[in-house]
C-alpha positions as CSV (number, residue, x, y, z in Angstrom):
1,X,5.6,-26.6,-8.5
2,X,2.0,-26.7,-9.3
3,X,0.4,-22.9,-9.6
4,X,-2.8,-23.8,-7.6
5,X,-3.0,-20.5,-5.3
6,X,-4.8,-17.3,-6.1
7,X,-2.9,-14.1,-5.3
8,X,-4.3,-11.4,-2.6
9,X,-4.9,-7.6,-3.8
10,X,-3.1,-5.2,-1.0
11,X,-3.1,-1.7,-1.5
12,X,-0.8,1.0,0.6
13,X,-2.4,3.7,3.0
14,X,1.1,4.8,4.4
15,X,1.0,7.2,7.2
16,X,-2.2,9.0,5.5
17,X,-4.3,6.1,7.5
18,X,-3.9,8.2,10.5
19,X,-2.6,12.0,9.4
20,X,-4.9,12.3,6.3
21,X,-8.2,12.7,8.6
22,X,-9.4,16.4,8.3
23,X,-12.5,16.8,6.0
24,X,-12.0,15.9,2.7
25,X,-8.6,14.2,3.0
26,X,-10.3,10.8,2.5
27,X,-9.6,8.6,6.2
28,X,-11.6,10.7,8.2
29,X,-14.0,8.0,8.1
30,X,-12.3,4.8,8.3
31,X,-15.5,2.7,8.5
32,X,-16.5,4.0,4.8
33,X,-13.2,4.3,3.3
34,X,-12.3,0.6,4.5
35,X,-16.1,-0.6,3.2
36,X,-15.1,0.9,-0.1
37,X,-11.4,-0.4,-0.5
38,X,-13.5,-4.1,0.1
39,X,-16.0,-2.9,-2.4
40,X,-13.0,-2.6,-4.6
41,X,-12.3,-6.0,-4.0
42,X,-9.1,-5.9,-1.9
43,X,-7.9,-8.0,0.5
44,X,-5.0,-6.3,2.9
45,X,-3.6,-3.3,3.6
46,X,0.2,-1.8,4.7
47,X,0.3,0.9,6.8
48,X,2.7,3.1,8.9
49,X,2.4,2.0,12.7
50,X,5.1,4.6,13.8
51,X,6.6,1.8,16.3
52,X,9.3,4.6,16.8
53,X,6.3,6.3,18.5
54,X,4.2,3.7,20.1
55,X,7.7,2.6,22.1
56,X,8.8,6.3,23.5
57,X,4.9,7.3,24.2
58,X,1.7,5.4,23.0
59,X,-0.8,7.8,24.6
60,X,1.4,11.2,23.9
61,X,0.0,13.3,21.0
62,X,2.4,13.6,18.4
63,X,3.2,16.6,16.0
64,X,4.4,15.3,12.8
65,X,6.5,17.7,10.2
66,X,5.6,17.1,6.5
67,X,7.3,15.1,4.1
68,X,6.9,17.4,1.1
69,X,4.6,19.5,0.1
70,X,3.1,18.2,-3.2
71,X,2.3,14.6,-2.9
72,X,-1.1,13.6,-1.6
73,X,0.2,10.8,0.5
74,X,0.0,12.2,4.6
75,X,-0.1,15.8,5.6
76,X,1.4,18.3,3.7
77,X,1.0,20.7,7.1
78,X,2.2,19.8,10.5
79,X,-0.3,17.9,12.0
80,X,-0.8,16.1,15.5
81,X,-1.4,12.4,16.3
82,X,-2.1,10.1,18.8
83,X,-0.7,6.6,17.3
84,X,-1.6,3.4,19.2
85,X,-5.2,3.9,20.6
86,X,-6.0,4.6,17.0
87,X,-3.6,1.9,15.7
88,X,-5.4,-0.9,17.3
89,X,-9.0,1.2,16.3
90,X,-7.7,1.0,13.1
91,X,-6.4,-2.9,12.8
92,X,-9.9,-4.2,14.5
93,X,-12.1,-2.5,11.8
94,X,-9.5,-4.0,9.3
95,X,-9.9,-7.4,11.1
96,X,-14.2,-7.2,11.3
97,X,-13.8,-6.6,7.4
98,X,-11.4,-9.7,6.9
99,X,-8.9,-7.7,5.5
100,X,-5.5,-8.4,6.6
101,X,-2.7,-5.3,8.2
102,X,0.6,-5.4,6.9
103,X,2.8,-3.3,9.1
104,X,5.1,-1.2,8.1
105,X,7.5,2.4,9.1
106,X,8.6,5.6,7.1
107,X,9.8,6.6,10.8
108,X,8.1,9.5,10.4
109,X,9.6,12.8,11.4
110,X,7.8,14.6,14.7
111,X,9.1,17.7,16.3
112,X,11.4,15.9,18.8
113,X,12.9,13.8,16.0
114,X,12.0,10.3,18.0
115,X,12.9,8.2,14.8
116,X,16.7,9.3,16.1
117,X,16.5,7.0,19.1
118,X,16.8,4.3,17.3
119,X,20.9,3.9,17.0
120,X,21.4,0.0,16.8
121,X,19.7,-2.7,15.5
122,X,18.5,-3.7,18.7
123,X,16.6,-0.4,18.9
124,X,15.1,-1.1,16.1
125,X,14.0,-4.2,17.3
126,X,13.1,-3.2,20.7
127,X,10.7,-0.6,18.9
128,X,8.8,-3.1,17.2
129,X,8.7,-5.5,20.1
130,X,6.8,-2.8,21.9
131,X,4.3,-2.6,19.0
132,X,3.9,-6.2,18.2
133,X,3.4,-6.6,22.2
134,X,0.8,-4.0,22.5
135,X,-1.0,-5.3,19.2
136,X,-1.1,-8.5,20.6
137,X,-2.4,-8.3,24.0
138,X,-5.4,-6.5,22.2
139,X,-5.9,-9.8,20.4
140,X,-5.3,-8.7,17.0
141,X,-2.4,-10.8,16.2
142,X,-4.2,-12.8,13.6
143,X,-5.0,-9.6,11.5
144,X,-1.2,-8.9,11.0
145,X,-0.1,-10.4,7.2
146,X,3.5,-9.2,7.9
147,X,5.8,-6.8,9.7
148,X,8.2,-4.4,7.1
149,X,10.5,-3.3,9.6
150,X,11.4,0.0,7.5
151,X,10.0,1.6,4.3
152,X,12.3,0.8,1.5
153,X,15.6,-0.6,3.0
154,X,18.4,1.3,3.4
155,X,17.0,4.9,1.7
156,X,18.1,7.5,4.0
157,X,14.9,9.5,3.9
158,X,13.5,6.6,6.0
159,X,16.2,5.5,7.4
160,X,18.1,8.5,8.8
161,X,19.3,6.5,12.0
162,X,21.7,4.4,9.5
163,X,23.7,7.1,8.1
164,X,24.0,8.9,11.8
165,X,21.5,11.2,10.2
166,X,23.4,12.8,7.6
167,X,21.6,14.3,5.0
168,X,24.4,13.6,2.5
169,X,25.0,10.5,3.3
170,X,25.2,7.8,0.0
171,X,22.4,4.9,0.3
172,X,24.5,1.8,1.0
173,X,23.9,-1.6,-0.8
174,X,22.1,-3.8,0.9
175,X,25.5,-5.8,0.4
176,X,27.2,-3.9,2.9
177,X,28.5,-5.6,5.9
178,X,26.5,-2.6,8.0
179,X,23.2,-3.1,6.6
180,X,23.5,-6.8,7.1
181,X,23.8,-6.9,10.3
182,X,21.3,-4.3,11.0
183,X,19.2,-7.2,8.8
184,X,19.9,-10.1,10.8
185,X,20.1,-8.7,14.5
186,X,16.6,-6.9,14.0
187,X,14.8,-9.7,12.2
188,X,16.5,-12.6,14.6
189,X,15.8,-10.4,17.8
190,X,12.2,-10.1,16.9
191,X,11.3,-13.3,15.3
192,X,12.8,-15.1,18.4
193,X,10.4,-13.0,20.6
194,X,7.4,-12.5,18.2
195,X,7.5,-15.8,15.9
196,X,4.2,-16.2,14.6
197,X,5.0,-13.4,12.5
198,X,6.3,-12.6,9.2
199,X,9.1,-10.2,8.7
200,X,11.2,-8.2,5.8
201,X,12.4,-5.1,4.6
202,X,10.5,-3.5,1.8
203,X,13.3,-1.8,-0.8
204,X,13.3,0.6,-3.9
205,X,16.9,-0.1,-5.0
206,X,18.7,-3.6,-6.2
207,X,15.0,-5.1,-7.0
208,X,16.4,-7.2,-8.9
209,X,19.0,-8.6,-6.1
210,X,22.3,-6.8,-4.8
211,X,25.5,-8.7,-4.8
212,X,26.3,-10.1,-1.3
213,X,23.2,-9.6,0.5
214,X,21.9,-12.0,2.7
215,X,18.2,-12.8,2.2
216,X,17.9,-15.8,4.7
217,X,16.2,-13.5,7.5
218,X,13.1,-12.7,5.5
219,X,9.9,-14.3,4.6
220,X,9.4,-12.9,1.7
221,X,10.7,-9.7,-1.1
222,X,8.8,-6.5,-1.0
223,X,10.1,-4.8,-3.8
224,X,8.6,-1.5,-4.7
225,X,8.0,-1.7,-9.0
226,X,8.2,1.2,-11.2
227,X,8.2,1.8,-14.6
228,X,10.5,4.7,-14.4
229,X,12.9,5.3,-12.6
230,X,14.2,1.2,-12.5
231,X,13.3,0.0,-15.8
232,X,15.8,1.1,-17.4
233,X,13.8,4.1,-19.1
234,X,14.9,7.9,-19.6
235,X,11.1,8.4,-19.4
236,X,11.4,10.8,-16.1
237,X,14.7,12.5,-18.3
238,X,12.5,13.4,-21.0
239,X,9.7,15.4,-19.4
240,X,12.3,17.2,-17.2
241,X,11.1,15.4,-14.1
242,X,13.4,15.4,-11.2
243,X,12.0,12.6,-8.5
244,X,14.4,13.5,-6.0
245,X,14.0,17.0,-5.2
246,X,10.1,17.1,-6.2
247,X,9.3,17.3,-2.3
248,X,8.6,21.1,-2.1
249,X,9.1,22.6,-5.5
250,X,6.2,23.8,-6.4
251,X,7.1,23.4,-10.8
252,X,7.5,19.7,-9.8
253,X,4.2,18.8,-11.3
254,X,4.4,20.6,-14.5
255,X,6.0,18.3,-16.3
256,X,3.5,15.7,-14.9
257,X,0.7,18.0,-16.0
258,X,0.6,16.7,-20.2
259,X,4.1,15.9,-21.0
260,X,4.0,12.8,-18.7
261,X,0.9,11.5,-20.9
262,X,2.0,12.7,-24.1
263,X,5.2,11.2,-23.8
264,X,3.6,8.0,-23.0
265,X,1.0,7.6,-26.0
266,X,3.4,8.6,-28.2
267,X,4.9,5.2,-27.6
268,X,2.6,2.9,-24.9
269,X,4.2,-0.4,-26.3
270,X,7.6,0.5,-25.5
271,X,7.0,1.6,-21.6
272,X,4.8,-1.1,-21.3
273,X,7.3,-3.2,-22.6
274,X,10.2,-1.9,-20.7
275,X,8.4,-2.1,-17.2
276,X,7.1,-6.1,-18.2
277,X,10.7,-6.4,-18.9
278,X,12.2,-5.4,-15.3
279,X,9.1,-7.3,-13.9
280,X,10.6,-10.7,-15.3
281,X,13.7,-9.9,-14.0
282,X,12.4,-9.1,-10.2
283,X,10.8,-12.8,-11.0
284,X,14.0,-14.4,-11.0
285,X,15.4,-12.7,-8.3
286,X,12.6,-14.1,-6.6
287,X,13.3,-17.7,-8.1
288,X,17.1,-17.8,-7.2
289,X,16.0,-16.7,-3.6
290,X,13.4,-18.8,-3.1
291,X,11.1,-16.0,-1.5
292,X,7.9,-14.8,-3.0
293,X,7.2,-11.7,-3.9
294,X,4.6,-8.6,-2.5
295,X,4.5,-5.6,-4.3
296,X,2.6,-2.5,-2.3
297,X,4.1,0.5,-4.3
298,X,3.6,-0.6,-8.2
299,X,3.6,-0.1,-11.1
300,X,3.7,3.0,-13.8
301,X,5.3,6.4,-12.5
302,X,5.9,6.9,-8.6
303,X,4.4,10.6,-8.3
304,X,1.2,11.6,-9.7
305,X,-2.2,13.1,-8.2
306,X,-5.7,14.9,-9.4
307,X,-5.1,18.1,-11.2
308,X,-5.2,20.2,-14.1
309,X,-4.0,18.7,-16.9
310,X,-3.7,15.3,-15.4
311,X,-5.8,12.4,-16.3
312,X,-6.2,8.7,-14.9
313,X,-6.5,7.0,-18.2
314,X,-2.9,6.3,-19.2
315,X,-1.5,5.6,-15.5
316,X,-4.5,3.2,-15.2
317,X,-3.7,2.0,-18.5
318,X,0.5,1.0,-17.8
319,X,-0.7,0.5,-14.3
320,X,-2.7,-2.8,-15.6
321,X,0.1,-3.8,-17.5
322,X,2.1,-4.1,-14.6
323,X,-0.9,-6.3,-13.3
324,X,-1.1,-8.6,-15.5
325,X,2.9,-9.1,-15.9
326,X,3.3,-9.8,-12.4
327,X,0.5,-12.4,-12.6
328,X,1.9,-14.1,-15.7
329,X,5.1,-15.2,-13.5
330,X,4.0,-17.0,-10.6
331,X,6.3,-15.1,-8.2
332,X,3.8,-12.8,-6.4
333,X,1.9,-13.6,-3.3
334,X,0.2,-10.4,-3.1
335,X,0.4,-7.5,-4.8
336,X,-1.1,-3.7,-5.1
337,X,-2.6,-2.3,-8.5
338,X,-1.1,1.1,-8.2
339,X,0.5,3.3,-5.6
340,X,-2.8,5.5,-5.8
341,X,-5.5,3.2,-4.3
342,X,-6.6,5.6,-1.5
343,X,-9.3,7.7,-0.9
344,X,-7.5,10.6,-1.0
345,X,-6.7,10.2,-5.1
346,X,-10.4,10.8,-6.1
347,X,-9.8,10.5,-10.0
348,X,-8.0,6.8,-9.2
349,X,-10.6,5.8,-6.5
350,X,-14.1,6.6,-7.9
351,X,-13.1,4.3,-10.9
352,X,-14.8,1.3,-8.6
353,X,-15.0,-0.9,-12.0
354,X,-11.6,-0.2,-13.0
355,X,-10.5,-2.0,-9.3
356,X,-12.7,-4.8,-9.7
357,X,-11.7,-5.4,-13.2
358,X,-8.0,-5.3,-11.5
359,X,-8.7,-7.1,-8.0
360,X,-10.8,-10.0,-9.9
361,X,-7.6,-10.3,-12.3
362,X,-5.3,-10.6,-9.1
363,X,-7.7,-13.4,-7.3
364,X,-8.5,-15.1,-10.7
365,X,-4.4,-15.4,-11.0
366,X,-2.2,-18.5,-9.8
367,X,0.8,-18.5,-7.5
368,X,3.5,-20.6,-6.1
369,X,2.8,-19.6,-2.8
370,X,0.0,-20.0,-0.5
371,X,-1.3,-17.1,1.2
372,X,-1.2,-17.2,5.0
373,X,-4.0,-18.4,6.6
């Protein structure tokens, strides 16, 4: 196939779109923080609509419990939200700007627990139906890229309604018979009532493919690209970084705070090389499936925020890397230049030449695939 296509830049904004909005938490204005991600030369955004939310109450105001306390991505307090009048708010001024919504869900945790109503596949679809519907009778259909039914597919931190809620439960394969079918009967329910629309499940785990799974539902493969912990590097190992239970120790940074950075310059080649590596190999996946690729959550270390003893430079630096491997393949029809391009990581952000240098990279790259009109 001929590589005629240039790539779009997207860039995540989670569920901090719409809880991140006291003073200083960077979305309190959404006219300048979306003038300034198009200054920076991006073309899309995915976001959290909470269609868990929108379906049980679109007008209620919601009280939200924090993920963690550490990370700068949504509230770190309990925080209250009305979801779908500031939804659609939210979609128009994307739409004005010509940047283009992917939709998304971490299934966000309120006080009730809502995301818990959703027990079957067809809830999940059902959920999503109401928030396509209501997004579409306002007219803003056209600014939806595509729908990501649920953050990373089948984690049970944003999936809890898989597992029955149980906060031991093993994440399945996406192989398994169970997750399957929760694939095909969401996706097939909504695309039968919603088909102008795109649809897949974003995943952290098996990005390079997972033995059985059926891939025939989706439009395309939004693998979320790391440098650590999926390469195949020990790089977390050796600063004594522990992803999974970072959410509200409050040492989890430390080794985040030098080590990370040392570590890295020590040897750049080698975690460049290692991440460039698992990038070729989420390339073929891509190839044997016959999908193309977006990438929203990319591509050097997964946590990382302004502080002491934390600089840009070197997650900028392995973070272009990523960039430019992804380009040199074909594969992607969008992707994201970091997980940090929000307001809200000021060291990341004010670096507006840094993004352009990346963004112009992306739109100056060559495809396979067409981005939708």
């Amino acid at each position: 196939m001929t590589l005629t296509n240039s790539p779009l830049a997207i860039t995540m904004w989670d569920f901090s779109w719409l809880e991140r909005r006291w003073d200083g938490a960077g979305y309190q204005d959404w006219d300048r923080a979306l003038d300034e991600l198009v200054e920076r030369g991006y073309d899309a955004v995915r976001i959290d609509a909470f269609p868990h939310l929108v379906a049980a109450d679109p007008e209620r105001t919601w009280r939200l419990l924090p993920v963690w306390h550490f990370e700068a991505w949504g509230a770190t307090e309990p925080v209250s939200v009305r979801v779908l009048p500031d939804l659609l708010e939210f979609i128009q001024s994307c739409a004005v700007r010509g940047l283009r919504v992917a939709l998304s869900s971490w299934f966000r945790k309120d006080e009730l627990d809502t995301r818990l109503s959703v027990r079957t596949a067809a809830d999940l679809a059902r959920i999503w139906d109401v928030t396509l519907t209501a997004i579409e009778r306002a007219g803003l259909a056209d600014a939806i890229y595509f729908v990501d039914l649920v953050n990373e597919w089948p984690l049970a931190m944003w999936a809890p309604f898989l597992y029955g809620n149980d906060p031991d439960a093993v994440t399945l394969s996406r192989g398994d018979e169970v997750v399957r079918s929760w694939t095909r009967e969401a996706i097939g329910t909504l695309r039968a009532a919603h088909p102008r629309h795109r649809y897949t499940l974003s995943v952290c785990t098996e990005t390079t493919g997972a033995d059985g799974e059926d891939l025939s539902e989706l439009d395309l493969l939004e693998p979320h690209v790391w440098m650590t912990p999926q390469a195949t590097t020990d790089f977390y190992d050796r600063i004594g970084y522990d992803l999974h239970n970072s959410q509200f120790d409050p040492r989890a940074y430390e080794p985040l705070s030098g080590p990370a950075e040392r570590l890295y310059r020590a040897d750049p080649e080698r975690w460049a090389g290692s991440l460039a590596e698992h990038i070729g190999k989420v390339a073929e996946w891509s190839r044997s499936a016959g999908k193309p690729l977006v990438t929203t959550e990319c591509w050097g270390i997964v946590n990382y925020k302004d502080g002491p003893g934390r600089d840009w430079g070197w997650v900028k630096e392995l973070c272009e890397s990523g960039v430019r491997a992804a380009l040199a393949t074909g594969r992607w029809e969008a992707l994201a230049t970091s997980n940090f391009c929000g307001p809200q990581f000021t060291g990341m952000w004010r670096d507006i030449a840094w993004h352009r240098r990346m963004t112009d990279a992306i739109h100056a790259g060559v495809t396979e695939f067409a981005p939708v009109s």
